[in-house]
C-alpha positions as CSV (number, residue, x, y, z in Angstrom):
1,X,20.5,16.4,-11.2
2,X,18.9,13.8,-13.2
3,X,18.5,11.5,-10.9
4,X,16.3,13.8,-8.9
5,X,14.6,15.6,-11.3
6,X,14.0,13.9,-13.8
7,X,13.2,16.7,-16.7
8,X,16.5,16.7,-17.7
9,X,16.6,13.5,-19.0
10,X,14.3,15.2,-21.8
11,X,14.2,18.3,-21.4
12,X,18.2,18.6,-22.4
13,X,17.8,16.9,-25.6
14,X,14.3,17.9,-26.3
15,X,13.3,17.9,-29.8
16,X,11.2,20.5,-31.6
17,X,9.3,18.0,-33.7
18,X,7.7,16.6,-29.9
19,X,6.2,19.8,-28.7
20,X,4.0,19.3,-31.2
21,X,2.7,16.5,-29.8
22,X,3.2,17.5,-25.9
23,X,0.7,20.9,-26.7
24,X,-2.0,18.9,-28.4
25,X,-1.9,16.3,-25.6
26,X,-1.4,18.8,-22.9
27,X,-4.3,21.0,-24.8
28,X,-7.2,18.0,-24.3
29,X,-5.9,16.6,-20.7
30,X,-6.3,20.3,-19.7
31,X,-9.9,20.6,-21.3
32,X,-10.4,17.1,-19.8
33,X,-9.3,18.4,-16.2
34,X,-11.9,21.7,-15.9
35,X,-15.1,19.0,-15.5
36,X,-13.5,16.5,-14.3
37,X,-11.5,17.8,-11.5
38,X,-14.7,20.4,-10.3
39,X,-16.5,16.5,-10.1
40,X,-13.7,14.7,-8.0
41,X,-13.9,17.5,-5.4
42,X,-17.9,17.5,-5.1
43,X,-16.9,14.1,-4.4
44,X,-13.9,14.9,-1.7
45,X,-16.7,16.7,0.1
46,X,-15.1,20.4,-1.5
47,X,-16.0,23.1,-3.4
48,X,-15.6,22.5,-6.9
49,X,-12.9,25.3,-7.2
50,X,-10.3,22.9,-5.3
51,X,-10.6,20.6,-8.1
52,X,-9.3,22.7,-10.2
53,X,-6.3,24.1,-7.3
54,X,-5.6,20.4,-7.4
55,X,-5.0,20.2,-11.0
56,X,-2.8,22.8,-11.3
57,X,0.6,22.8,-9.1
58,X,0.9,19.1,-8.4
59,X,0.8,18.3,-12.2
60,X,3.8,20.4,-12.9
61,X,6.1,19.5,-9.9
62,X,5.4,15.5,-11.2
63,X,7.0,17.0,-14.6
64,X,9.5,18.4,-13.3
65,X,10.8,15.1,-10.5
66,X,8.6,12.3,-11.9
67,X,10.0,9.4,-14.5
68,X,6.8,8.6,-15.7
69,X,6.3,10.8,-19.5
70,X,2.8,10.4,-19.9
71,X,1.0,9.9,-16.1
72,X,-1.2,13.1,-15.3
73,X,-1.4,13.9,-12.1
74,X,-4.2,15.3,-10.3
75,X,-7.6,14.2,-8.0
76,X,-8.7,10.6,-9.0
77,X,-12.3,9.4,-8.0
78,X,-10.9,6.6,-5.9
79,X,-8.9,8.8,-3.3
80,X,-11.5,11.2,-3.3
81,X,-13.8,9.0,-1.6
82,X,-11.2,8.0,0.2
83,X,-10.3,12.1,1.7
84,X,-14.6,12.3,2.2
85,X,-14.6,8.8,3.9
86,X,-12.2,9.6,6.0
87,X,-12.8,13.5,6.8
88,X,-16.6,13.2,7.1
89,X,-15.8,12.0,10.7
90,X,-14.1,15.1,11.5
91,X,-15.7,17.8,10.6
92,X,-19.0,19.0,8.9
93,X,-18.6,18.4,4.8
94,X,-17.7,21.2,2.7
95,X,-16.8,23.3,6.1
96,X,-13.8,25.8,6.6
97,X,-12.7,23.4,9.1
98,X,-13.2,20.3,6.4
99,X,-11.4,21.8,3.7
100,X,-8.4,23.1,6.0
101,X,-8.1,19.6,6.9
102,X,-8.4,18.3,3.5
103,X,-5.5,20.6,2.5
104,X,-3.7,19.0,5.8
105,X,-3.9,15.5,4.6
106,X,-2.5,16.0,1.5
107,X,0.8,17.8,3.2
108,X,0.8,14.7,5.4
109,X,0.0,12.0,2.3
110,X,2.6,13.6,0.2
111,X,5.2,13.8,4.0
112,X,4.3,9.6,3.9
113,X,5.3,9.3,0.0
114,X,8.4,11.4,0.2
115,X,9.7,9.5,3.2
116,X,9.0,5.8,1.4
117,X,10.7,7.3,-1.3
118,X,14.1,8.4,0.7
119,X,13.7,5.1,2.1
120,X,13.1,3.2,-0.5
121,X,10.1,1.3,0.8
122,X,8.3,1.4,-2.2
123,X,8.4,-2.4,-2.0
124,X,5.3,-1.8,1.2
125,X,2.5,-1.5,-2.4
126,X,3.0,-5.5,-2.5
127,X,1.2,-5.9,0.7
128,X,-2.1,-4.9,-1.4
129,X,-2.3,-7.7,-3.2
130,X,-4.2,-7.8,-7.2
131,X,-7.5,-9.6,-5.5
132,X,-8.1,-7.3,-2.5
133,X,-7.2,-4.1,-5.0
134,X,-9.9,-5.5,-7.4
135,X,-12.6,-5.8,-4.6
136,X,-11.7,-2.9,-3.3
137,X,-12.1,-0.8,-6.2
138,X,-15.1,-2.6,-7.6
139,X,-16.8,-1.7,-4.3
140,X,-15.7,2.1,-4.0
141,X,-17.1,2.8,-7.5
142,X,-20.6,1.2,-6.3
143,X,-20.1,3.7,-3.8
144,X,-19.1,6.9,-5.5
145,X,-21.9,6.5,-7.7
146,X,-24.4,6.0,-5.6
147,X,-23.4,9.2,-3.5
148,X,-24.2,10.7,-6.7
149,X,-27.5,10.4,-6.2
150,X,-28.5,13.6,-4.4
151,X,-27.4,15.7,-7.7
152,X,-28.3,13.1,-10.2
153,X,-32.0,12.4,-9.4
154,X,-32.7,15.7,-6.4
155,X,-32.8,12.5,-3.9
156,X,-31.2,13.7,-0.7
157,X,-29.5,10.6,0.2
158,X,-27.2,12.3,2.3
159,X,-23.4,10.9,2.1
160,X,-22.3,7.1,3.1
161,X,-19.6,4.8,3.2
162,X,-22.2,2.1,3.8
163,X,-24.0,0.7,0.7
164,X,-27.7,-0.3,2.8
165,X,-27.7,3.3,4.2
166,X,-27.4,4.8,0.4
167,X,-29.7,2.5,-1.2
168,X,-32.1,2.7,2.2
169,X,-32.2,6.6,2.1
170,X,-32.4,6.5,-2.0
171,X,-35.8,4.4,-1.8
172,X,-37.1,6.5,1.9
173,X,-36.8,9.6,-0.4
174,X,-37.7,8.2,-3.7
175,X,-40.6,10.7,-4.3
176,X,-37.8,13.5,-3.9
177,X,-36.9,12.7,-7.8
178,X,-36.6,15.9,-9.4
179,X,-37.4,14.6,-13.1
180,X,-35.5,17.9,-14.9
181,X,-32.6,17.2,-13.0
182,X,-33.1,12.8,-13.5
183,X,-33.5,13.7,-17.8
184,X,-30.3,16.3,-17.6
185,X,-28.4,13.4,-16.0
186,X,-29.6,10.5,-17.9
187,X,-28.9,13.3,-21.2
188,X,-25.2,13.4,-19.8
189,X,-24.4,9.6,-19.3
190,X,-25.9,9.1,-23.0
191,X,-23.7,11.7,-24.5
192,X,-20.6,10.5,-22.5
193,X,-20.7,6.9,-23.4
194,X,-21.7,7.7,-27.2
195,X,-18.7,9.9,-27.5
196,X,-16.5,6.9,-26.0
197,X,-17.7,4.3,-28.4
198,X,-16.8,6.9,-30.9
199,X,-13.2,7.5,-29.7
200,X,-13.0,3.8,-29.5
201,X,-13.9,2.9,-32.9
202,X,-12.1,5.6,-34.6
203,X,-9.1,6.1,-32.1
204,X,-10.2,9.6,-31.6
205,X,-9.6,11.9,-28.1
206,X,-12.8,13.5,-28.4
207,X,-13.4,15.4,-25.2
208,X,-16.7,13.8,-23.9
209,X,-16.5,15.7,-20.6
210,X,-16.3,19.2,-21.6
211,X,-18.7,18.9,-24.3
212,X,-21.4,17.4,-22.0
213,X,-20.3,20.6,-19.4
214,X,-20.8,22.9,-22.4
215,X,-24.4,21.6,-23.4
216,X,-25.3,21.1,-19.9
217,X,-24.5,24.9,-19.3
218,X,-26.2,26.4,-22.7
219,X,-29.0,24.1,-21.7
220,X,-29.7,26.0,-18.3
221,X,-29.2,29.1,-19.9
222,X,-31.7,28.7,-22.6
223,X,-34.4,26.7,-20.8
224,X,-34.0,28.6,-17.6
225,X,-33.7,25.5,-15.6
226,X,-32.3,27.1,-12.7
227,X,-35.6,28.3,-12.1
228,X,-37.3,25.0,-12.2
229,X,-35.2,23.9,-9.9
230,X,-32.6,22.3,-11.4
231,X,-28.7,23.1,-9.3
232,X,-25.9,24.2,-10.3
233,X,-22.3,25.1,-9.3
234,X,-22.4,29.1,-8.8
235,X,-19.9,31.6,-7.9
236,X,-16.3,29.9,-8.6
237,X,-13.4,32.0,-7.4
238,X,-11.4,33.6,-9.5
239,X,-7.6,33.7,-9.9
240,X,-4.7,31.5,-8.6
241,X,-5.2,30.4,-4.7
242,X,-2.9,32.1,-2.2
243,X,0.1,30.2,-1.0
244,X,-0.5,29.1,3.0
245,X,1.3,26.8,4.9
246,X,-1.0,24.1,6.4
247,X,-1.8,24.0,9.9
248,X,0.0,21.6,11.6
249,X,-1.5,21.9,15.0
250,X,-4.4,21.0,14.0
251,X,-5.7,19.3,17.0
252,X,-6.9,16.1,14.3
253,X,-3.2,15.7,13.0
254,X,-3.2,12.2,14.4
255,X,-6.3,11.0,13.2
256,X,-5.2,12.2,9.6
257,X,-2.3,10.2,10.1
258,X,-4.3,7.2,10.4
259,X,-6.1,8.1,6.8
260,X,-3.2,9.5,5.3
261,X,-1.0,6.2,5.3
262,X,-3.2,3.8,3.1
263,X,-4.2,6.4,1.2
264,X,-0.6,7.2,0.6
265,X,-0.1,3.1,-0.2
266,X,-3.3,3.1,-2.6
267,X,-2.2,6.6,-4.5
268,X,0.9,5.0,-5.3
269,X,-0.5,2.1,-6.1
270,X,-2.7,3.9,-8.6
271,X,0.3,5.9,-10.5
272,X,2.8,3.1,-10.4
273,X,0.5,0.7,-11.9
274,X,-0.6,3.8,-15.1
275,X,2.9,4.4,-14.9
276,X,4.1,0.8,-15.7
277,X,1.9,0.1,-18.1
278,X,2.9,3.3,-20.1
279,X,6.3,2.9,-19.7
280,X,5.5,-1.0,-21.3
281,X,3.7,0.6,-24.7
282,X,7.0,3.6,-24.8
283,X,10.4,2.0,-24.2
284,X,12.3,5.1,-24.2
285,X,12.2,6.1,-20.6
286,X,12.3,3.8,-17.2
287,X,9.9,4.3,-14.2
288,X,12.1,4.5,-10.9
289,X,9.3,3.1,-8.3
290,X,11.4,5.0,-5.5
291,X,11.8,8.5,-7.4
292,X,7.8,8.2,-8.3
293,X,7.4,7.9,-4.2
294,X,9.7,11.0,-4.3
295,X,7.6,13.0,-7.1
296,X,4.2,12.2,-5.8
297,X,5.5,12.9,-2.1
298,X,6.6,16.3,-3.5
299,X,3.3,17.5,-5.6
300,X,1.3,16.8,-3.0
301,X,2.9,18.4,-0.2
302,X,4.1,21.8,-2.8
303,X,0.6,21.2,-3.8
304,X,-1.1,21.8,0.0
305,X,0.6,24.9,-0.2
306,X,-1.2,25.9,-2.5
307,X,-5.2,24.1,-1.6
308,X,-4.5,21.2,-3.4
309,X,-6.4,17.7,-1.7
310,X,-4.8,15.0,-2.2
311,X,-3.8,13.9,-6.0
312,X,-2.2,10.6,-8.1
313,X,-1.7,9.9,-11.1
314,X,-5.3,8.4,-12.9
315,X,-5.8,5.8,-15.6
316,X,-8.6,7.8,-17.5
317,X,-6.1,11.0,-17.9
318,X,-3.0,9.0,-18.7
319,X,-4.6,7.1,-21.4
320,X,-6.2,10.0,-22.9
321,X,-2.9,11.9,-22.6
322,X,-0.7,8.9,-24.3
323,X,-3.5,8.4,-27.2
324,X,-3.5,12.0,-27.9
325,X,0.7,11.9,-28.9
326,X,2.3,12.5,-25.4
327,X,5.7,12.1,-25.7
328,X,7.5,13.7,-22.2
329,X,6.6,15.8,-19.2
330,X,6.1,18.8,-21.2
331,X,2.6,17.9,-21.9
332,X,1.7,18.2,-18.0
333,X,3.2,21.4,-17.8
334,X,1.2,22.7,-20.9
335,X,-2.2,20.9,-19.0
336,X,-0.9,23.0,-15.9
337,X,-0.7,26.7,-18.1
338,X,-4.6,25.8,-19.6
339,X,-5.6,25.3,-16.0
340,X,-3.8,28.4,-14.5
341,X,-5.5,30.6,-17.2
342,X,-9.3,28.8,-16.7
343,X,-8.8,30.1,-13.0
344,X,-7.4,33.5,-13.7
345,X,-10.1,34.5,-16.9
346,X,-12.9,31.7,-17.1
347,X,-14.1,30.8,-13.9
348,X,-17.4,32.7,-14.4
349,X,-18.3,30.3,-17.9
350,X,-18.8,27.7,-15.5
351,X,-22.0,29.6,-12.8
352,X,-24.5,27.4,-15.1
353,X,-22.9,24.3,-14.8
354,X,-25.6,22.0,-13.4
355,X,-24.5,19.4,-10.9
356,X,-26.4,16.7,-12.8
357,X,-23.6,17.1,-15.5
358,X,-20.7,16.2,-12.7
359,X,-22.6,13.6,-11.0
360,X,-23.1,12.2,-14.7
361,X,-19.2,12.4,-15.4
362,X,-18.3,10.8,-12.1
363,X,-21.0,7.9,-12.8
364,X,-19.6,7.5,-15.8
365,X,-16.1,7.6,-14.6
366,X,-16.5,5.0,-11.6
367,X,-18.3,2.9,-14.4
368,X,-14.8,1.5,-15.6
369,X,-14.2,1.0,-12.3
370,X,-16.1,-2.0,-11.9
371,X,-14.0,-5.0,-12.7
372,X,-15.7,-8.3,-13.6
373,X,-13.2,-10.1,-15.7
374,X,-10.7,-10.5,-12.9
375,X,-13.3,-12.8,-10.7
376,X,-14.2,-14.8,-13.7
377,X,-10.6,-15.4,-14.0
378,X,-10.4,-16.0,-10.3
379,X,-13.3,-18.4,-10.7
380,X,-11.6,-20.5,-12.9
381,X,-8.1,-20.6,-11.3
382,X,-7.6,-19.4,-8.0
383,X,-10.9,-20.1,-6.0
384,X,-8.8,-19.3,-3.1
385,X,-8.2,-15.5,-3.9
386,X,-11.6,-15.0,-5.5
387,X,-12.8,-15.7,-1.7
388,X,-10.3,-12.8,-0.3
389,X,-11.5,-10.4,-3.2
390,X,-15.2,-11.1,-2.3
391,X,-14.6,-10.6,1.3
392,X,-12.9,-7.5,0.6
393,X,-15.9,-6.3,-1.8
394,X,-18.4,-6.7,0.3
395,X,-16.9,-5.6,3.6
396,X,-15.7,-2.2,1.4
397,X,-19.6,-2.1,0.6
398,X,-21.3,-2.5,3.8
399,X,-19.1,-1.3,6.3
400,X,-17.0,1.4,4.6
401,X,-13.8,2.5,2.5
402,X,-11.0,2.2,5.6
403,X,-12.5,-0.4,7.4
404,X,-12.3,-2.7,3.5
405,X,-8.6,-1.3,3.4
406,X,-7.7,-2.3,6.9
407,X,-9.1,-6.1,5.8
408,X,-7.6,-6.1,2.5
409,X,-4.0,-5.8,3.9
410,X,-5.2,-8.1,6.9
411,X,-6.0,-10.5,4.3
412,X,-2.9,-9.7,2.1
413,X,-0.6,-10.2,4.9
414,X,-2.5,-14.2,5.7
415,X,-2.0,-15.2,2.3
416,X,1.7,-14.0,2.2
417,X,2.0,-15.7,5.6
418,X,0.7,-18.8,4.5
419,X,2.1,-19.2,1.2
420,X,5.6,-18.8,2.8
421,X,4.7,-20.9,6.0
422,X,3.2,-24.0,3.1
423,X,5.6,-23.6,0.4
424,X,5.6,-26.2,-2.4
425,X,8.0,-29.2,-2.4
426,X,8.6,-32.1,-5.3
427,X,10.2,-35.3,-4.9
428,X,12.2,-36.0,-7.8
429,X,12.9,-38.9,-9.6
430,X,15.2,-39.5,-13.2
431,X,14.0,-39.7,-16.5
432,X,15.2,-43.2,-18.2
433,X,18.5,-43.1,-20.1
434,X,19.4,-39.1,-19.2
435,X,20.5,-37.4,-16.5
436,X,17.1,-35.0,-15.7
437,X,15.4,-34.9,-12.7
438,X,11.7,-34.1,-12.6
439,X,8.5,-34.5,-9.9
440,X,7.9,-37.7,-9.7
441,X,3.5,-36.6,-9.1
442,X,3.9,-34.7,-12.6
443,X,6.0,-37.1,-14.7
444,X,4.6,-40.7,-14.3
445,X,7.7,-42.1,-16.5
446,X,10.8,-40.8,-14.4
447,X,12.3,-43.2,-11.9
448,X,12.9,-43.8,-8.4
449,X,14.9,-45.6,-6.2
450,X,14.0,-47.5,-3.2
451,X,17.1,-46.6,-1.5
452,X,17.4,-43.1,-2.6
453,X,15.2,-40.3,-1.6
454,X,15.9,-37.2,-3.7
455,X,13.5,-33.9,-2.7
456,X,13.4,-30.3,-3.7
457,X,12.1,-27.6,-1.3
458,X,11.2,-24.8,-3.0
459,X,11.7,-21.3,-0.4
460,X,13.9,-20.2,2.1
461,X,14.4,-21.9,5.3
462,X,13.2,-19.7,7.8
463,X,11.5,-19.7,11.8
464,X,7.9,-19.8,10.1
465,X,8.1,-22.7,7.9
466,X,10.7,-25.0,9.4
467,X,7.8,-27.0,11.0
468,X,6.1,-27.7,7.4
469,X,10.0,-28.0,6.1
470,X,10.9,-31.0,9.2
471,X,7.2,-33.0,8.7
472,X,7.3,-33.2,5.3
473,X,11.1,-34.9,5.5
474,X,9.9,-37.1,8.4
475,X,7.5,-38.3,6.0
476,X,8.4,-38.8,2.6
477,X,11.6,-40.3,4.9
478,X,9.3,-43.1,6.5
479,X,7.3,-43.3,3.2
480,X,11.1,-45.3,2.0
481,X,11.7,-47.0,5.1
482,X,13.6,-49.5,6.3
483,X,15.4,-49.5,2.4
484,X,16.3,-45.1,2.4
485,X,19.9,-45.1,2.9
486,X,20.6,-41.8,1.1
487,X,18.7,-38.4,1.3
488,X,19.4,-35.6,-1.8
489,X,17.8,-32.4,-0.8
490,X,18.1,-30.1,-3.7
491,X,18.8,-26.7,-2.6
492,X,18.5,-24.6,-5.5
493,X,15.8,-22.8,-4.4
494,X,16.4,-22.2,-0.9
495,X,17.7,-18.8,-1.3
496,X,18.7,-17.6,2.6
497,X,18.1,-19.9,6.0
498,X,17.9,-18.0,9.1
499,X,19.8,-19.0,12.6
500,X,16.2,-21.2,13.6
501,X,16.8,-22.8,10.2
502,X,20.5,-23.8,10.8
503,X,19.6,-24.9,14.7
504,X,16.9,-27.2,13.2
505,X,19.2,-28.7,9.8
506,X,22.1,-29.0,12.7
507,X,19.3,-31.3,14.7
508,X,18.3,-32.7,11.6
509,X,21.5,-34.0,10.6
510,X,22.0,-36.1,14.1
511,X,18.7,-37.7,13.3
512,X,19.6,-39.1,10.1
513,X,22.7,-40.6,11.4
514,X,21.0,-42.5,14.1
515,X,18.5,-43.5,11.0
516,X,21.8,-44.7,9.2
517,X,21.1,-42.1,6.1
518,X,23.3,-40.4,4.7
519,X,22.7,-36.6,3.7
520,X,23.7,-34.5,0.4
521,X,23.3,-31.4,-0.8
522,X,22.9,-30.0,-4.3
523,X,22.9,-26.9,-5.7
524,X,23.5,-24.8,-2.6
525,X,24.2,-21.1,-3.1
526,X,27.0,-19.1,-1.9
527,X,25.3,-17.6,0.7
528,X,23.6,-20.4,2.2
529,X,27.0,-22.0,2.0
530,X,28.4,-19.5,3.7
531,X,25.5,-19.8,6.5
532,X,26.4,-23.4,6.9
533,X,30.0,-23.5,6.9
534,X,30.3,-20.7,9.8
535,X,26.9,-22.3,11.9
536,X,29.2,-25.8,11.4
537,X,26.2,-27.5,10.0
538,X,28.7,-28.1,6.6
539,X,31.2,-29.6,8.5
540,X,28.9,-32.3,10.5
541,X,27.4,-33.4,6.6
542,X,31.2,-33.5,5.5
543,X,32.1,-30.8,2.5
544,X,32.6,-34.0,0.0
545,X,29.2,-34.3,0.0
546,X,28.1,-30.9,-1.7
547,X,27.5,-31.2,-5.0
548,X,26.3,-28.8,-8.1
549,X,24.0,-30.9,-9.8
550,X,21.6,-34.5,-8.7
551,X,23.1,-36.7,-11.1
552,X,27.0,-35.9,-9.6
553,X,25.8,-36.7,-5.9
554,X,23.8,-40.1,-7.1
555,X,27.3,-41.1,-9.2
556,X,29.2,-40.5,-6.0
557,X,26.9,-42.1,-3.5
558,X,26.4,-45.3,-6.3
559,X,30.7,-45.1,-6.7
560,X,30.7,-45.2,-3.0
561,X,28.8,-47.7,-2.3
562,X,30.7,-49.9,-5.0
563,X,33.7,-49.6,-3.0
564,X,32.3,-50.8,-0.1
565,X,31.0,-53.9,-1.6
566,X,34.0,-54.3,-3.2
567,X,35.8,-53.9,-0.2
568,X,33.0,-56.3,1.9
569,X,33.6,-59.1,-0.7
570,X,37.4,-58.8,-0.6
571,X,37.5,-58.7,3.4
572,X,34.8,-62.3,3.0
573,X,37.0,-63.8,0.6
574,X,40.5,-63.4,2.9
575,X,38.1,-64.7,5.8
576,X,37.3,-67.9,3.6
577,X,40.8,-68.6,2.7
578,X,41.9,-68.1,6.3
């Protein structure tokens, strides 16, 4: 039972002093959701009610099956855009038809997680590599604040994935600015940030959200602003949404499929990331990648049942949720209760919210999205990857959210490729008077030997890099001809070879010998061993001449080669004497 839901690791040996804690925490993530998730559904395309469905199952099944204490689950600003990138090409925005699909993806995002996670394919996240991530995400906050536009300023921008069509339609309409709206806006990011320099200095959990949500609403009630023209939200149902199963022959089910897959990669991405880093600053629980595939499989699709979009666990929420004392699962369920009795008794509070106020949270929100500091690094060290994360920012920019996924992995998947198909080699040479072994191009005072060759290749031996593996031997090989009479390959960090691999070292072999060099081997693993000894490639380099360590193979070669002279000089003087 506690392998698969995970509550009874705590919840068994759950001690009063923590519910403390996990109601105070629980308490502000739930005042933090109300704003927040009625902003990352305006920007799903939705109503702002299905923020709020969204926040309310999914966060309690992750408490009951996920291994994470502190991640919140719920809508994120990321895979928003991401459901309203993707569904805008379907259907009409903020339609029946949209939202049913909406509520689709999510059954079929969560269907995607729960299979990784019976599968255990959890390892699939490593294909998005830290670079394209960065650009990615640097590029979708550009573009989730300026959709924000048409309720920040009273531009109507329309919605875009494409950052020319934004800022072109921003500057066609600029006479559109309605300035009451522009001022409440402006008002909102002001408060936000001063309240998060606050928290900052003072370690505080101040709720900046809901306090800028409470102003914003006493301020169109006072001032009337509704009738200057200022929008807000209106009518929000009230009460807990209906259970439904989703339609699944919906005649779009396979183009959902194509958006429900990254997005599936990228959510988990998302809460496995929050979810190490928590589990890094509290040591008393450990995050099971494969059971969190599980979890977030499972509150999204119990959460479609009940109009959830798709959710994840966010970094904002999680931090705020840790800071304020978190200490397991329980706080999520508490956040869950708040939200379940905002939608039965308080939905009407929130008919004055202006818009303004959510476009100003999610400007401030995609803010921190932004990530310079990575390229500055990238700048300095890997000029390589800083060329991948541009092309994947600007691609995200001007041609749109899946089209700068699709590229991302594209370019992902080339840098794995050619990493594995160049890996690094050393040739090694001794350090005087010991028995260590370094790189001969990083330690100028080791030495060589003209008639030794001793090299390390540092990967597996595989189809894809046997051609870099054979031209680099040929070579460093000539590089010591006619003197080479001995080649060392240190094998310590060839970790598998594959059947190619043992065709091409059985090949390899025979051409030595006609060279008249002798190969060894050193530090060979068991199964590489193995591999040799049943391909025969062990038995054509002779078992003697496997050895643990450098030092043991030079002593037996130099030994060898002793006798021989030995034996030479003995054979010349009988000759002489004949």
């Amino acid at each position: 039972m506690k392998k698969y839901l995970p509550i009874f690791e705590w919840l068994t040996n759950y001690p009063k002093a923590y519910f403390k804690n996990d109601l105070t925490a629980g308490l502000i993530v739930g005042i933090m959701l109300i704003p927040q998730g009625m902003a990352y559904a305006l920007i799903a395309g939705l109503p702002p009610v299905y923020g709020l469905y969204a926040a309310l199952i999914p966060q309690a099944v992750y408490a009951v099956m996920g291994t994470s204490r502190q991640l919140s689950v719920a809508p994120v600003a990321m895979d928003s855009l991401l459901v309203a990138a993707g569904l805008s090409t379907l259907a009409v925005v903020g339609s029946v038809e949209y939202i049913e699909l909406a509520i689709l993806l999510a059954l079929l995002m969560g269907s995607i997680q729960f299979l990784f996670g019976v599968f255990r394919l959890g390892f699939l996240v490593n294909f998005l590599s830290s670079p394209v991530i960065s650009g990615f995400t640097s590029a979708a906050a550009f573009i989730i604040g300026l959709n924000q536009l048409k309720d920040f300023t009273g531009i109507n921008t329309g919605r875009s994935n494409q950052i020319q069509t934004l800022v072109y339609q921003g500057f066609n309409n600029i006479e559109q600015i309605h300035w009451f709206t522009l001022i409440l806006g402006i008002l909102g990011i002001l408060i936000l940030q001063t309240v998060k320099n606050i928290n900052k200095k003072y370690r505080l959990t101040i709720p900046g959200s809901l306090i800028v949500v409470v102003l914003g609403i006493l301020a169109v009630v006072w001032f009337d602003l509704e009738k200057y023209g200022v929008k807000i939200v209106g009518e929000i149902p009230q009460g807990f949404p209906l259970p439904s199963i989703p339609d699944w022959s919906n005649p779009a089910l396979r183009d959902l499929l194509a958006i429900a897959f990254p997005l599936a990669l990228i959510a988990f991405m998302e809460a496995i990331s929050v979810s190490k880093a928590m589990q890094m600053k509290n040591k008393d629980h450990e995050i099971r990648p494969n059971q969190e595939l599980i979890a977030l499989g499972m509150a999204n699709i119990i959460g479609s049942f009940f109009r959830a979009f798709p959710t994840t666990g966010g970094f904002s929420r999680t931090a705020v949720n840790e800071q304020a004392g978190a200490r397991t699962g329980m706080a999520s369920l508490v956040s869950a209760v708040f939200i379940a009795l905002v939608l039965l008794f308080l939905t009407p509070v929130f008919y004055f919210l202006p818009k303004a106020i959510l476009a100003a949270i999610i400007i401030a929100a995609v803010y921190s999205l932004v990530d310079t500091k990575y390229p500055k690094f990238l700048w300095k060290n890997k000029k390589d990857e800083l060329l991948m994360l541009l092309v994947t920012f600007i691609v995200t920019l001007t041609m749109g959210i899946q089209e700068g996924i699709l590229i991302g992995v594209f370019l992902s998947l080339i840098l794995v490729i050619y990493l594995t198909t160049q890996p690094h080699y050393a040739v090694l040479g001794c350090f005087p008077d010991t028995q260590e072994y370094r790189n001969v191009s990083r330690f100028e005072e080791v030495i060589t030997r003209q008639d030794v060759l001793i090299v390390r290749y540092d990967a597996s031996l595989y189809f894809a890099n046997l051609s870099h593996f054979q031209e680099t031997m040929r070579k460093l090989v000539q590089a010591k001809m006619p003197n080479l009479k001995l080649l060392i390959l240190n094998a310590e960090s060839i970790n598998t070879v594959d059947a190619s691999a043992l065709e091409m070292l059985n090949q390899w072999v025979d051409e030595l010998k006609k060279q008249h060099i002798q190969l060894y081997m050193t530090g060979v693993k068991g199964p590489v061993r193995d591999a040799l000894h049943r391909s025969g490639v062990m038995q054509k380099i002779e078992a003697e001449k496997f050895f643990l360590h450098i030092q043991e193979a030079v002593d037996f070669y130099d030994q060898k080669n002793a006798h021989w002279v030995q034996k030479s000089n003995q054979y010349a003087r009988q000759s002489n004497v004949g």
